[in-house]
C-alpha positions as CSV (number, residue, x, y, z in Angstrom):
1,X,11.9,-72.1,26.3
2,X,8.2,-72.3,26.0
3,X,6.5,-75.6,27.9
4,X,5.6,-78.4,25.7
5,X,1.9,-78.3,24.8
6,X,0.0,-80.7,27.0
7,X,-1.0,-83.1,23.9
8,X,-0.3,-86.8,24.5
9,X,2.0,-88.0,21.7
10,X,4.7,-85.3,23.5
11,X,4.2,-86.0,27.5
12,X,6.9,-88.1,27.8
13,X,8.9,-85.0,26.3
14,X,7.7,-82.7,28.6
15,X,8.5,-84.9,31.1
16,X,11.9,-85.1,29.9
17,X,12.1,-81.2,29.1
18,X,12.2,-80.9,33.4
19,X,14.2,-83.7,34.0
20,X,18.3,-82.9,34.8
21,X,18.6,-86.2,32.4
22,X,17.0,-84.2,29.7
23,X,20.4,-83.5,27.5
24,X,21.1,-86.9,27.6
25,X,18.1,-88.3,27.0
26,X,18.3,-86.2,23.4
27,X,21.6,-87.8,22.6
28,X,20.3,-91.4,23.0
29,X,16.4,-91.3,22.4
30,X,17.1,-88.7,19.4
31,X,18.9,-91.6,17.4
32,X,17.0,-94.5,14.9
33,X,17.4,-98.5,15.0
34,X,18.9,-101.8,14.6
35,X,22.0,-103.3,14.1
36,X,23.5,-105.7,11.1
37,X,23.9,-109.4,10.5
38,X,27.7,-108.4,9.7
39,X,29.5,-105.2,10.7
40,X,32.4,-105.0,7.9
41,X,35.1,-102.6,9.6
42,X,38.6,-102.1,10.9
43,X,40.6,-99.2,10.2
44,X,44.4,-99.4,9.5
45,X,45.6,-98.3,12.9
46,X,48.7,-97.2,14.6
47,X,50.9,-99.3,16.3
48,X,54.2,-98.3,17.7
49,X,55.6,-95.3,18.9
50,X,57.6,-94.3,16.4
51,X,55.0,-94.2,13.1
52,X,52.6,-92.9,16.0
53,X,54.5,-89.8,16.3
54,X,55.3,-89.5,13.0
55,X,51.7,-88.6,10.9
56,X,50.9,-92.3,11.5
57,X,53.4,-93.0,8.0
58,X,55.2,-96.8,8.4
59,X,54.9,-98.3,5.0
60,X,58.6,-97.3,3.9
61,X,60.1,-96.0,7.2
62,X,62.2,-98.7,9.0
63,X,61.2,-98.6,12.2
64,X,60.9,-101.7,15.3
65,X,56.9,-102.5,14.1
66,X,58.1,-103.5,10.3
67,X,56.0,-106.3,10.8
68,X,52.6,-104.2,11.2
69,X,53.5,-101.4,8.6
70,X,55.1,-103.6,5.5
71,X,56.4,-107.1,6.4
72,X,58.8,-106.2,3.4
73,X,60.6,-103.6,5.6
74,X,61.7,-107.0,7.4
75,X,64.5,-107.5,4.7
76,X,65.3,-104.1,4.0
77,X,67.6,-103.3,7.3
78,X,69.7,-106.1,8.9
79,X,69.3,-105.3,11.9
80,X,67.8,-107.4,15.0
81,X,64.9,-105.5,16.4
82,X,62.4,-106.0,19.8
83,X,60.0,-103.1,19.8
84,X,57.2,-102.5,22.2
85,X,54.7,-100.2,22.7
86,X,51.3,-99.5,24.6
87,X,48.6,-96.9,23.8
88,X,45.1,-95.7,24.5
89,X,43.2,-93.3,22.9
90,X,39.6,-91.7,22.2
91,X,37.4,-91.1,19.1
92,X,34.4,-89.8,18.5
93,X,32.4,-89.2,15.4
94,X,29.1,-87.0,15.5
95,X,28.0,-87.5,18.5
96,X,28.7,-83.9,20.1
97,X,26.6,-82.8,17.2
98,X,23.7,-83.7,19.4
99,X,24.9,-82.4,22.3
100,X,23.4,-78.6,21.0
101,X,20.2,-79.9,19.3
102,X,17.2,-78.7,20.5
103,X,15.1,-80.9,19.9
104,X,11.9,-79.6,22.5
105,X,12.0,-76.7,20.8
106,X,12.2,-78.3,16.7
107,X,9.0,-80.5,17.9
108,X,7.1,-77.4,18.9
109,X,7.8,-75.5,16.5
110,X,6.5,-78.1,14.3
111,X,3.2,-78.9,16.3
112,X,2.4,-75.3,16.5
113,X,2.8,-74.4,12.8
114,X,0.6,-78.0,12.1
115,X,-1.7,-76.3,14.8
116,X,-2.4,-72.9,12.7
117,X,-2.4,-75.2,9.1
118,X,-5.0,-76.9,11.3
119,X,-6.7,-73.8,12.3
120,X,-5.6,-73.4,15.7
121,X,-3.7,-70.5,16.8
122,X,-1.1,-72.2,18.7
123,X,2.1,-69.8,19.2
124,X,5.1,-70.5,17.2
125,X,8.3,-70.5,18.7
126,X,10.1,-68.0,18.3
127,X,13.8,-67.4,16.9
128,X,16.6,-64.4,17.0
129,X,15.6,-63.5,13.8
130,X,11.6,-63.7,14.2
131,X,8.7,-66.2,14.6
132,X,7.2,-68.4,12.3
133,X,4.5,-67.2,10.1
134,X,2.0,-67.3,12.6
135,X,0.0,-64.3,15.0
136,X,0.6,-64.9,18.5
137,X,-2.1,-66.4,20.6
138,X,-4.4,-64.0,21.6
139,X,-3.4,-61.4,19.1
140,X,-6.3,-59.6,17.3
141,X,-4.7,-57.1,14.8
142,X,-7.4,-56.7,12.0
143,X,-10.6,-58.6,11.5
144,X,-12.3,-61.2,9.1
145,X,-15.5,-59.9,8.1
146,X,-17.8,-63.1,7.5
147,X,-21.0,-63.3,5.5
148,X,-23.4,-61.9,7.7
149,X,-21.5,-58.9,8.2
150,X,-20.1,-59.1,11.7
151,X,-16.7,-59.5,12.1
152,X,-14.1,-61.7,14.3
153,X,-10.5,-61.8,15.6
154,X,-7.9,-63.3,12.8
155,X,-5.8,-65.1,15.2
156,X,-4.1,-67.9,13.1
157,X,-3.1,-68.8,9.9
158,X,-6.6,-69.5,7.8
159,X,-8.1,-66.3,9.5
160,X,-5.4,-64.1,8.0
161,X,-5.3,-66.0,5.1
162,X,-9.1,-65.7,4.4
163,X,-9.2,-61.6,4.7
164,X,-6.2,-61.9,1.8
165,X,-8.4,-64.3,-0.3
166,X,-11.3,-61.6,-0.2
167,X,-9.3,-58.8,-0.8
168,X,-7.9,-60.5,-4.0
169,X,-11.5,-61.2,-5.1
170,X,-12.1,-64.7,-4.2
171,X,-15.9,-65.8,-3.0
172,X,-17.0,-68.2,-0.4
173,X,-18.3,-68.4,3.2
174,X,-15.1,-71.2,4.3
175,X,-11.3,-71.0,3.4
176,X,-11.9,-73.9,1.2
177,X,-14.2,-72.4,-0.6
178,X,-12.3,-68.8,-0.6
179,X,-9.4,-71.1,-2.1
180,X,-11.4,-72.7,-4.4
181,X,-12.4,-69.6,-6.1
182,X,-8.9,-68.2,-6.1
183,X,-7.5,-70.7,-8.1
184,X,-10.6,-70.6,-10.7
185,X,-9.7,-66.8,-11.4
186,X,-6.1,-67.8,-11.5
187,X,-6.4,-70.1,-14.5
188,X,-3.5,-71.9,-14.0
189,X,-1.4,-68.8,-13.7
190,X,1.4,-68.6,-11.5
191,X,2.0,-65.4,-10.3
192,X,0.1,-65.2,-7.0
193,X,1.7,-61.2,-6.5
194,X,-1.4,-59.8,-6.2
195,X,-2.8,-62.4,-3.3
196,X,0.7,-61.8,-1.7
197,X,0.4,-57.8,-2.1
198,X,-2.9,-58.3,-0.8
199,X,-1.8,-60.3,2.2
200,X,1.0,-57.6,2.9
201,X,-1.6,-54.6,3.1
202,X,-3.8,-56.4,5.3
203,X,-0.8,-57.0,7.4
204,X,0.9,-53.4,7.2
205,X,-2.4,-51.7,7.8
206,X,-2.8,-53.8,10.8
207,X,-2.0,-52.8,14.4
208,X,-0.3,-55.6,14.7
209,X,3.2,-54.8,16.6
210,X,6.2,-54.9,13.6
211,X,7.7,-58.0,14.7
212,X,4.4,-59.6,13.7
213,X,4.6,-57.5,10.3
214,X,7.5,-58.9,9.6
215,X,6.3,-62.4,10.4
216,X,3.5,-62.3,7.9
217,X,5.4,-60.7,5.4
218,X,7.8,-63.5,5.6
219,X,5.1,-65.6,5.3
220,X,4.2,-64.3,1.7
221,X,7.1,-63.9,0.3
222,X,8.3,-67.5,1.5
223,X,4.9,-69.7,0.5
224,X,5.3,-71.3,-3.0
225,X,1.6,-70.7,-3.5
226,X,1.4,-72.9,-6.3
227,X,1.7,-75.4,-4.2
228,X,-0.9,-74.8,-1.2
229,X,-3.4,-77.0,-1.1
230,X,-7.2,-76.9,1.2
231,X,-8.7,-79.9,2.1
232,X,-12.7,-80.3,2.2
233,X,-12.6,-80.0,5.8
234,X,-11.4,-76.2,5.8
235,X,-8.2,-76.7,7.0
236,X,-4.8,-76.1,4.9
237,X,-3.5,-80.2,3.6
238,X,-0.2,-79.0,2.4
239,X,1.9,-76.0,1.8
240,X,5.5,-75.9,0.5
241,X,7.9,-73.0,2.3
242,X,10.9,-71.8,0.7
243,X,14.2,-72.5,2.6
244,X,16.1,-69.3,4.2
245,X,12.7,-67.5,4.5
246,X,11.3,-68.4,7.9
247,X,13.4,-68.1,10.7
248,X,11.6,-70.9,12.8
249,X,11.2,-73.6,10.4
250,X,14.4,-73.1,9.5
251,X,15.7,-73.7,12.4
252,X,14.0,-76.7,13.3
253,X,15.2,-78.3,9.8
254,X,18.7,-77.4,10.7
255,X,18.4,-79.5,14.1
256,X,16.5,-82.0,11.6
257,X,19.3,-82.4,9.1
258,X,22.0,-82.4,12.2
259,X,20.0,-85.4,13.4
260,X,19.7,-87.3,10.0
261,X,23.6,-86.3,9.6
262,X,24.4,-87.8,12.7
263,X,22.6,-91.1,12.1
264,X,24.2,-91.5,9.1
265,X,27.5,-92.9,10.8
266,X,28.0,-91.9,14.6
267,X,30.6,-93.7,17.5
268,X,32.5,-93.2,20.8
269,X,34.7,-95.3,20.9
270,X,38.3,-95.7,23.3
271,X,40.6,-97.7,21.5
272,X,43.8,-99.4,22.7
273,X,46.5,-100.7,19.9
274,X,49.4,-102.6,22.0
275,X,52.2,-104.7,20.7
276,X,55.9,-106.5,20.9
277,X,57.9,-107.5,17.6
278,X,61.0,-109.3,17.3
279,X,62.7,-108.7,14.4
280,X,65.8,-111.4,13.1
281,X,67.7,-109.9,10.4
282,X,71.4,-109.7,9.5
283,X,73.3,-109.7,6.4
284,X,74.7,-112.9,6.5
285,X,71.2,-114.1,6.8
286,X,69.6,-112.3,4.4
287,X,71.6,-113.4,1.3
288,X,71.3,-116.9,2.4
289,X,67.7,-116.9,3.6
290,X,65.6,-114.1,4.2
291,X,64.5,-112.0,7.4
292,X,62.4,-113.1,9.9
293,X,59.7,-111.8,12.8
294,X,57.4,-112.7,15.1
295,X,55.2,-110.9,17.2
296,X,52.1,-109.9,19.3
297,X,49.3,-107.5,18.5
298,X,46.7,-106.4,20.5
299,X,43.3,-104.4,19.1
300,X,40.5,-103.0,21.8
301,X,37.5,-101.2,21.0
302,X,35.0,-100.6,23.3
303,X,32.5,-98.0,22.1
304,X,28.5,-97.3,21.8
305,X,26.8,-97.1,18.6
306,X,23.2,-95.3,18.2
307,X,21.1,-97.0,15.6
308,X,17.9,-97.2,14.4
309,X,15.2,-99.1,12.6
310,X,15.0,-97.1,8.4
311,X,11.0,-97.6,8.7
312,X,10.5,-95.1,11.3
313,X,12.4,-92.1,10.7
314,X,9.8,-89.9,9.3
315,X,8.8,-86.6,10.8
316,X,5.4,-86.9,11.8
317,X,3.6,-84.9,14.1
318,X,0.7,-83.8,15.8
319,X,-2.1,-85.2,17.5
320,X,-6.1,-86.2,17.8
321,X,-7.5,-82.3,18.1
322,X,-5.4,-79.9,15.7
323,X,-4.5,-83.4,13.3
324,X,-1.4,-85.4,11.9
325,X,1.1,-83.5,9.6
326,X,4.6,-84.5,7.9
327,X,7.8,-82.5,7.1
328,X,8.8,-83.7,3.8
329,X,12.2,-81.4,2.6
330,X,12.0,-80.6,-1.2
331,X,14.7,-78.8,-3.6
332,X,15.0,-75.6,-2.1
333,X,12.5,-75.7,1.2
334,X,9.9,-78.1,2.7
335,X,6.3,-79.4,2.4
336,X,4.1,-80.0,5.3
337,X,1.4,-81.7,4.4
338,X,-1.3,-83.7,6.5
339,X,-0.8,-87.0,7.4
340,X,-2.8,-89.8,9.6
341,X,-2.9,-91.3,12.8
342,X,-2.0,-94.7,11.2
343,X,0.9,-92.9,9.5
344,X,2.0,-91.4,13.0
345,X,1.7,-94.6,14.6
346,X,3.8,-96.4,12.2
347,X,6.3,-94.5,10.6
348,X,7.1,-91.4,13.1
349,X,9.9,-91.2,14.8
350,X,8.6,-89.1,17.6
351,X,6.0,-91.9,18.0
352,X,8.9,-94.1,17.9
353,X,11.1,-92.5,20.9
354,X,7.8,-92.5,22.6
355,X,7.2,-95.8,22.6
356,X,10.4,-97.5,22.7
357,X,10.4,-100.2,20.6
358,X,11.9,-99.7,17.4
359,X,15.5,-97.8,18.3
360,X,18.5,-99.2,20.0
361,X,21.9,-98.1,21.7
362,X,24.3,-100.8,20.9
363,X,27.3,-101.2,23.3
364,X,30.4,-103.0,22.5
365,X,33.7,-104.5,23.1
366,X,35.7,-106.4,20.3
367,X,39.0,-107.3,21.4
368,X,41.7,-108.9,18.6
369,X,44.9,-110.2,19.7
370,X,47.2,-111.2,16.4
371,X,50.0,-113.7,16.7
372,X,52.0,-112.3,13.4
373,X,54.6,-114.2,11.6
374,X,56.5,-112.3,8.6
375,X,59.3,-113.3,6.3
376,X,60.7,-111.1,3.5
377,X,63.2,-111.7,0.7
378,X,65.4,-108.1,-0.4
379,X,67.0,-108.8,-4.2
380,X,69.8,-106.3,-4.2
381,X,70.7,-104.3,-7.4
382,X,73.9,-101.6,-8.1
383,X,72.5,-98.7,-6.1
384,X,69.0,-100.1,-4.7
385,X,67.4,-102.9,-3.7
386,X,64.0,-104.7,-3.8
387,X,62.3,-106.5,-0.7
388,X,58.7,-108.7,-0.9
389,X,57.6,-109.7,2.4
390,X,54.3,-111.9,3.3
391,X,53.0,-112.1,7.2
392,X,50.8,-114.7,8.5
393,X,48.6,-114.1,11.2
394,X,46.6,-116.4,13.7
395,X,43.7,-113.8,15.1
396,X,41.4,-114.4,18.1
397,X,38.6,-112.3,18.3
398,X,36.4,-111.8,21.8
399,X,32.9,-109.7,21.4
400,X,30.9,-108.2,23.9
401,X,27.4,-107.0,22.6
402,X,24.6,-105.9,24.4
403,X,21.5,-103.6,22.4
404,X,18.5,-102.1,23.9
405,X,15.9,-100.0,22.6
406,X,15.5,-96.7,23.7
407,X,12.7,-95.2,25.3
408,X,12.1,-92.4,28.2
409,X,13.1,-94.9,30.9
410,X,16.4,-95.6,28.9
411,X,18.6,-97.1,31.9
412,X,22.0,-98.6,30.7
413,X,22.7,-102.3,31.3
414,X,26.4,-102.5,32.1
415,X,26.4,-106.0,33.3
416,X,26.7,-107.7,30.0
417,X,30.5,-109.3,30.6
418,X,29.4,-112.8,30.5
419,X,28.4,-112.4,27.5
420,X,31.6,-112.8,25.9
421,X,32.3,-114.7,23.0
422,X,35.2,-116.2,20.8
423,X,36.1,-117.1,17.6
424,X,39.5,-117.4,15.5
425,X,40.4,-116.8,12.2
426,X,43.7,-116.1,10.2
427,X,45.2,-112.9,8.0
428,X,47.2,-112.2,5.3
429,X,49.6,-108.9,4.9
430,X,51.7,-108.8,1.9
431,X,54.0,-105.9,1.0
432,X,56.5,-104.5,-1.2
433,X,59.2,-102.2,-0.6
434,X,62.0,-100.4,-3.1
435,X,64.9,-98.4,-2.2
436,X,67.1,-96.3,-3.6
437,X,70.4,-95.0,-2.1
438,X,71.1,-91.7,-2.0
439,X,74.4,-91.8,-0.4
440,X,76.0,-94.1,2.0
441,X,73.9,-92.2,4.8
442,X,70.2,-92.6,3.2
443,X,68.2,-94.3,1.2
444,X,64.7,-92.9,-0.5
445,X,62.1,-95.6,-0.5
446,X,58.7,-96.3,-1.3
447,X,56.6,-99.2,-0.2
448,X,52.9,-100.6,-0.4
449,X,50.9,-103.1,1.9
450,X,47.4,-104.8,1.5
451,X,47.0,-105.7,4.7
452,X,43.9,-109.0,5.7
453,X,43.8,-109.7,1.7
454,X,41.6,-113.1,2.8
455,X,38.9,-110.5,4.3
456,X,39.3,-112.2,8.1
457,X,35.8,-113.0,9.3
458,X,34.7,-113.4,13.4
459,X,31.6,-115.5,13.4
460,X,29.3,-114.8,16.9
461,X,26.1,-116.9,17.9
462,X,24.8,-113.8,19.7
463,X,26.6,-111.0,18.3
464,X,27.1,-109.9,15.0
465,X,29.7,-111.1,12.3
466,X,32.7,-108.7,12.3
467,X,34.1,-109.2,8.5
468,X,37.6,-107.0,8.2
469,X,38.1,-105.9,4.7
470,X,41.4,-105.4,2.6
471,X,43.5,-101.9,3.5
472,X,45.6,-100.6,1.1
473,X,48.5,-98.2,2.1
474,X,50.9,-96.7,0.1
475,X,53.8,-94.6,1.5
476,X,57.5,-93.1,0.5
477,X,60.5,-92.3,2.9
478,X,63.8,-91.0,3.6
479,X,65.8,-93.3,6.1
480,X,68.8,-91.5,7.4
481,X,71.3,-92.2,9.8
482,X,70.7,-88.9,11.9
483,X,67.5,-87.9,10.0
484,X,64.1,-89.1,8.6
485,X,60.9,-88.1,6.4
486,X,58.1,-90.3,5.7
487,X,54.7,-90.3,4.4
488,X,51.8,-92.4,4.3
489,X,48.2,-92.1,2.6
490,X,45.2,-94.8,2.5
491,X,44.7,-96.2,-0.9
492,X,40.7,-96.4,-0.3
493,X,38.7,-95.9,2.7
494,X,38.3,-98.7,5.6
495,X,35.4,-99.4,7.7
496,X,35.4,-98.0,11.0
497,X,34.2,-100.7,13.7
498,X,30.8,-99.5,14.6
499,X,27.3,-100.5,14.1
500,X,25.8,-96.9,12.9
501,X,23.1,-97.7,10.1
502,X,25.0,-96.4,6.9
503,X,28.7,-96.9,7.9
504,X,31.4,-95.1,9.3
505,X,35.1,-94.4,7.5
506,X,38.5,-93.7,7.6
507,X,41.1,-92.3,5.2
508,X,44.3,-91.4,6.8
509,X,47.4,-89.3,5.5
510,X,49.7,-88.1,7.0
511,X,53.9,-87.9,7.5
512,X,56.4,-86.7,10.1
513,X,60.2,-86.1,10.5
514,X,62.8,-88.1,12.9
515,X,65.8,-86.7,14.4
516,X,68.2,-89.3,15.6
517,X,70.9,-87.8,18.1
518,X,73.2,-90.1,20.2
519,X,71.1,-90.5,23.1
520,X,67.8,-89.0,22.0
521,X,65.1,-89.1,19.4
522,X,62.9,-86.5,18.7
523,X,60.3,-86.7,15.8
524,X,57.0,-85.0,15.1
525,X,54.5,-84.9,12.5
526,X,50.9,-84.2,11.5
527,X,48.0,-86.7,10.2
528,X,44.6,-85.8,8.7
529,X,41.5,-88.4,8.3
530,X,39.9,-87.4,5.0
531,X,36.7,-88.9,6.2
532,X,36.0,-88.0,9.5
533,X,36.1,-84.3,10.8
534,X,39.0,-84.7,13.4
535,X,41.0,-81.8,12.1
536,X,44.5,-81.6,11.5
537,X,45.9,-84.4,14.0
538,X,49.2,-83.0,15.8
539,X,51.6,-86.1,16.4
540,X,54.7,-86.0,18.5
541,X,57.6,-88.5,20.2
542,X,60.6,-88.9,22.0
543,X,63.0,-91.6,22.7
544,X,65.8,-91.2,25.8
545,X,68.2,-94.3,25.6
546,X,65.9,-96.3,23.1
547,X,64.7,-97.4,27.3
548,X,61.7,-94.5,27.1
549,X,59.8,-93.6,24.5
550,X,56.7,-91.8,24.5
551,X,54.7,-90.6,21.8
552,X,50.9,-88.6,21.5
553,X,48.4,-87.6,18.7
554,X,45.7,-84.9,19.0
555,X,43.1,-83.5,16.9
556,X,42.8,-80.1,16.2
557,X,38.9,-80.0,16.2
558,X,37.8,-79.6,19.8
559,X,34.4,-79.9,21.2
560,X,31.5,-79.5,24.0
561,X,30.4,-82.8,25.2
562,X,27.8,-81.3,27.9
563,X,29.9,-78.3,28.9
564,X,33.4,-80.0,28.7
565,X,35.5,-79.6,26.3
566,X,37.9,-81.8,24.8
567,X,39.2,-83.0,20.9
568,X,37.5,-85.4,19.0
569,X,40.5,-87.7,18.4
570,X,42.9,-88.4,20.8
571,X,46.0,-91.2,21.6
572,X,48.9,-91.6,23.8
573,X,51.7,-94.2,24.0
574,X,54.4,-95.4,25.8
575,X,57.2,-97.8,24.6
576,X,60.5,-98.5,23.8
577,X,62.9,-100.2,21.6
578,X,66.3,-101.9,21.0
579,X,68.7,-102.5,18.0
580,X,71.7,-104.3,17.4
């Protein structure tokens, strides 16, 4: 890797190029700016071991955590029920995305190709497929003549572009002028293959070396020369490249869109869903009242968010000697055209890393703890039955939040635990659930849930507002004796908890099978988050004596976080659960 030109609006960078804190100084000081008034999120979840190892499905599978799934479930199998189970898990959304971004090598790229628009003849860095359309420093492959007949080294962009300009019949002493005349015998035509045949013999009847051919005739072919503009001062304001043409602005756009995709929604997050249910249920009760359940929920998240302020997020770059210039990407390629050192100062995001004082890392722990109460009703018909439970739910929530802005002397502030706050609220579930019986050894059902229908709002004085939004689930089931199918799907997508600047979501489908032997369950399944890029998530389970129970979900899409690899999704639980 080439060392960072020694221009001031990059020495922190360089700085940080030779610094072993470099890579992770690029997935925090890479990332843009501050955090809402009110986060709106919670995903559905997965509580219990047996939905947990079954594709997540719950919504018409009786299982021990009825209560959770459908509170309608309640009625539909008079049975009493204690379930409990404890889990942990990891997710991550985006953020390994940064861990291969080069971002020392997009910024000088970037400076060096604002240098030769400028008229320097900074080197370009180079890719596997070639450089950017500029001659490497020092090169002298043809000349320029000039006015008075002597003759001097085209070493940069305007120099090689002036000898092309003359050759295609254009007049002046400057490249503004050269331009100027250009476009006058154009007459507003645009075919420019005669300047970029011109600009292609130059090059080819060059001793240039024919790696730098190839650069230059890149170059003309990829220039939409209609849109190239020369400033008054000599120096090229604004040209427009065509995408796939230039192996080295290319690549610095891709690491540019990876970073704009990233800070479109981003988390790490290690989650831990816990809970114990106590089902009361029995026939005679049921016709006479109704089923009953109580129980206790516990939600963790702790997790770091990178955010940043929408202002400054532009790509502006440069400095006081070669000037200011932006990236601005366009259907099919990108304009860089010059900017100011106002514009730099305000709006840049490179200014903004720099200084420190418009992007933040937010770090967070939200814990919920849910008291539940459910009741459901089941009507019973010929050969099926109908159940319509409700579930009340007193909800504590307790926030940590701590934000800093990040900078090059980014240091992590872990002492924020006294910090905690408290607030409490209530939820309502309701839910619905139909059966049909198959034969005296299964019944097919489907069921629905809208779980916190009264959108359950956590008001902080120092934190933001946590506001948890309606979830829909709908799902269909098999519940036999010795075996079981299910299937669930979100309705609509749910706000992930995190405090990225446009929002992260979930969508989850998925369904598993249950085999129910004497002593031993065994079930497995597979889930698969339509909005987040998990993979395929693997789910397994077994139960030995109802006593043990343990149950795990993977995701199939591994990655490198800094040379280790592991998945981005990731849960494992232990429980257990009796009937009788």
């Amino acid at each position: 890797m080439q060392k960072l030109h020694n221009k001031k609006s990059f020495k922190d960078l360089n700085k940080l190029k030779h610094s072993k804190k470099y890579n992770k100084f690029v997935l925090c000081g890479a990332l843009f700016a501050s955090a809402f008034s009110v986060v709106e999120a919670m995903e559905f979840g997965t509580m219990g071991n047996v939905s947990a190892s079954m594709g997540g499905a719950g919504v018409a599978l009786k299982s021990p955590f009825a209560l959770y799934y459908n509170p309608a479930l309640l009625a539909s199998d008079s049975k009493m029920r204690i379930g409990y189970s404890i889990g942990v898990g990891l997710s991550q959304s985006n953020l390994d995305k940064l861990t291969n971004l080069n971002f020392v090598k997009m910024v000088e790229s970037l400076t060096s190709l604002g240098s030769q628009m400028g008229g320097g003849s900074k080197a370009i860095t180079k890719t596997t497929r070639s450089a950017a359309p500029a001659m490497v420093t020092g090169a002298t492959p043809f000349a320029v003549p000039l006015a008075n007949g002597n003759t001097r080294a085209a070493s940069n962009l305007t120099g090689a572009l002036e000898e092309a300009l003359k050759a295609s019949g254009a007049s002046g002493n400057s490249l503004e002028d050269l331009w100027k005349s250009y476009e006058t015998s154009q007459g507003g035509s645009t075919d420019h293959s005669k300047l970029i045949g011109n600009l292609k013999d130059s090059v080819n009847n060059s001793s240039m070396t024919q790696e730098q051919k190839d650069m230059f005739n890149d170059f003309a072919e990829s220039v939409d020369w209609s849109d190239f503009e020369v400033g008054n001062n000599g120096k090229i304001t604004s040209m427009t490249i065509k995408s796939g043409s230039n192996g080295a602005l290319d690549a610095a756009m891709k690491d540019l869109d990876t970073l704009f995709e990233v800070l479109k929604n981003n988390n790490m997050n290690v989650i831990s869903q816990s809970g114990i249910v106590f089902q009361l249920s029995s026939e005679t009760m049921q016709e006479k009242f109704g089923s009953l359940a109580v129980g206790l929920f516990n939600t963790t998240q702790a997790g770091v968010s990178l955010v940043g302020d929408k202002s400054r997020m532009r790509l502006i770059f440069g400095d006081q000697t070669d000037g200011y210039y932006e990236l601005v990407v366009k259907s099919g390629g990108y304009t860089l055209k010059q900017a100011t050192a106002e514009d730099y100062n305000k709006f840049s995001i490179l200014q903004s890393v720099e200084k420190g004082d418009a992007h933040k890392v937010v770090s967070s722990v939200f814990n919920l703890t849910e008291l539940p109460v459910g009741y459901a009703y089941r009507f019973n018909f010929d050969n099926s039955e109908l159940s319509i439970g409700v579930a009340g739910k007193l909800m504590l929530g307790a926030s940590l939040y701590h934000e800093q802005f990040l900078g090059s002397n980014l240091q992590f502030n872990t002492n924020f635990a006294s910090n905690i706050q408290y607030n409490t609220t209530f939820g309502i579930d309701l839910g619905t659930y139909y059966g049909y019986n198959l034969s005296d050894s299964g019944q097919l059902g489907v069921g629905f849930v809208a779980k916190n229908i009264n959108t359950p709002t956590f008001r902080f004085d120092t934190a933001p507002t946590i506001s948890i939004k309606p979830q829909y689930r709908a799902g269909i089931a098999y519940n036999g004796k010795r075996f079981s199918l299910a299937f669930d799907a979100d309705v609509l997508p749910n706000e992930v908890l995190t405090y990225s600047q446009y929002g992260l979501y979930s969508q989850m489908i998925g369904g598993g099978f249950k085999l129910d032997y004497r002593f031993v369950d065994v079930r497995g399944g597979v889930a698969y988050d339509l909005r987040r890029d998990t993979g395929a998530i693997l789910t397994a389970g077994v139960n030995i004596l109802g006593l043990i129970d343990i149950a795990a979900e993977v995701g199939t899409t591994w990655v490198d976080y800094f040379g280790t690899t592991a998945p981005k999704y990731a849960n494992v639980r232990v429980g257990g659960s009796f009937s009788w």
